[in-house]
C-alpha positions in Angstrom: 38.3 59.6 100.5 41.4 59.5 102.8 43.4 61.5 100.5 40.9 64.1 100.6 40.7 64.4 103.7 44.3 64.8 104.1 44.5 67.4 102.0 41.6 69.3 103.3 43.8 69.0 106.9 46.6 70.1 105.5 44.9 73.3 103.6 43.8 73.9 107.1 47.1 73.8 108.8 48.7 76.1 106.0 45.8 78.6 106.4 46.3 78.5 109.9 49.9 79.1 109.7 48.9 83.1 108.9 50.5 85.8 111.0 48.4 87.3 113.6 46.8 90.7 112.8 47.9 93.0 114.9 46.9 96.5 114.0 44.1 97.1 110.6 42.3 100.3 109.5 40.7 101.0 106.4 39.3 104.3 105.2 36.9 105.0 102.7 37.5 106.9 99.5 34.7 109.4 98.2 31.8 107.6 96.8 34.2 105.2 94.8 36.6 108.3 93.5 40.2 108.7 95.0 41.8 112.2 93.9 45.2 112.2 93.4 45.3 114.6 96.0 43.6 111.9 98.8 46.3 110.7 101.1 44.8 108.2 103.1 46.9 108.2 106.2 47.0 105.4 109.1 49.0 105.8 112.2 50.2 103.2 114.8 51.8 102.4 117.9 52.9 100.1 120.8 54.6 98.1 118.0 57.2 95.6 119.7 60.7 96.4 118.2 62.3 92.5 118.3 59.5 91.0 116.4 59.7 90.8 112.6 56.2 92.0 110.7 54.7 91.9 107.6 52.7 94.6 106.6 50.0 94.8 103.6 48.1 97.3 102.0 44.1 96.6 101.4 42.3 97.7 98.8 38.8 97.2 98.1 37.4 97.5 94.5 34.8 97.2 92.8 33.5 96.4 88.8 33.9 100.5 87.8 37.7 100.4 88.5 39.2 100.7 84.8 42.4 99.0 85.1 44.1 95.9 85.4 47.2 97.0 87.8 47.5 100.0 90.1 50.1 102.3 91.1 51.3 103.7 94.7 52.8 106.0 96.4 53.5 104.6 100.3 55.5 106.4 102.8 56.0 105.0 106.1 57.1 107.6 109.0 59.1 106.5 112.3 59.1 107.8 115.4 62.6 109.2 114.8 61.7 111.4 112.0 62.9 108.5 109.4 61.2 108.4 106.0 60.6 105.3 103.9 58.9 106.1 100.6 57.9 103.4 97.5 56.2 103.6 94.3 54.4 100.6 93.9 52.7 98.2 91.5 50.2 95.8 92.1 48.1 93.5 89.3 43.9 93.8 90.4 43.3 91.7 87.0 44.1 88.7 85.0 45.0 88.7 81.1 41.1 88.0 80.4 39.7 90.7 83.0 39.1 88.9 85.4 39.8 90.9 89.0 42.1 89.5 91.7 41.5 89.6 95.2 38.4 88.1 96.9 35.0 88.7 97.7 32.2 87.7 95.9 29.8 89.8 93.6 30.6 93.2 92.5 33.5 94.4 95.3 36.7 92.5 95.7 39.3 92.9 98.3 43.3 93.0 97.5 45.5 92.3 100.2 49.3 93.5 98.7 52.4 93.0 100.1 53.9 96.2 101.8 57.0 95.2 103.5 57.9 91.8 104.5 59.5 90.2 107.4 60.5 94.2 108.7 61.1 95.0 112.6 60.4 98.2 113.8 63.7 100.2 114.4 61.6 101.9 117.5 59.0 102.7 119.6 56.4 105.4 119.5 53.7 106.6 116.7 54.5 105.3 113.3 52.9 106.8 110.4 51.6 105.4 107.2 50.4 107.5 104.0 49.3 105.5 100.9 48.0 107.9 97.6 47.5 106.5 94.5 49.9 107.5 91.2 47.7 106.6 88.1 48.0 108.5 85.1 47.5 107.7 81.4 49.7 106.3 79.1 52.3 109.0 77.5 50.3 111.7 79.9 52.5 113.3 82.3 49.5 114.6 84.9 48.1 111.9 87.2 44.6 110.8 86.6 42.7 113.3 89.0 40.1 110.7 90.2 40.6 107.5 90.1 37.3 105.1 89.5 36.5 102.3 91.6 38.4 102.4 94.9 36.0 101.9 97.5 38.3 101.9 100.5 42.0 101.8 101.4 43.5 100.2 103.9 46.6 98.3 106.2 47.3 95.8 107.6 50.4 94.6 110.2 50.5 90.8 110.7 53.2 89.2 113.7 55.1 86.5 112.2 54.4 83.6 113.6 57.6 81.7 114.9 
């Protein structure tokens, strides 16, 4: 009994050793279908410039979304005309098909690491596109709509010291 209570305190602590949120949006795709074409585009500001950030990209999802990973395109715009772009991959299932993230029932929620541990070089409106860049195997055109994105999102957590 004491042990598990221990460890239940101590799963506390960790989860309460999180960063802070300090800026989130999300924006909805079209009925479940994100073109290729979709940017989904999130701006930002009064970011403090000393403080180191993590930043994550959300993604909601739900049991029509025919993959087990996901590619993206994310380009993050600074104030001083600086452009950051990455092509990412992310996993949203297991081996056995079983989807990542959480959220019970039918729609699941993927927080992925963006950038980790960055400080903002400036301050001012900051700018953050995010499209997807699916496409079939041995196919060089992008899958035009993408099944089973409900929403996109971001999400800028302080480091806690």
């Amino acid at each position: 009994m004491l042990r598990a209570l221990a460890s239940l305190i101590m799963v506390a602590l960790i989860v309460s050793c999180d960063g802070q949120t300090i800026r989130s949006g999300y924006t909805a795709t079209d009925n479940g279908l994100w073109h290729k074409d979709s940017i989904m585009q999130f701006q930002f500001n009064g970011i403090d410039t000393v403080q180191p950030y993590n930043i994550f990209i959300n993604i909601r999802n739900d049991q029509t979304f025919p993959y087990s990973n996901l590619f993206l395109i994310a380009e993050l715009n600074t104030p001083n005309g600086d452009l950051v772009r990455d092509t990412l991959e992310y996993e949203m299932a297991l081996p056995n098909g079983q989807w990542l993230g959480s959220g019970n029932g039918s729609l699941k929620e993927n927080k992925l690491w963006y950038k980790e541990n960055i400080i903002f070089p400036s301050s001012g409106v900051y700018t953050l596109k995010v499209s997807h860049a699916m496409r079939k195997n041995g196919q060089v055109e992008g899958i035009a709509e993408l099944e089973g994105i409900t929403d996109v999102g971001y999400q800028i957590e302080k480091l806690n010291p």
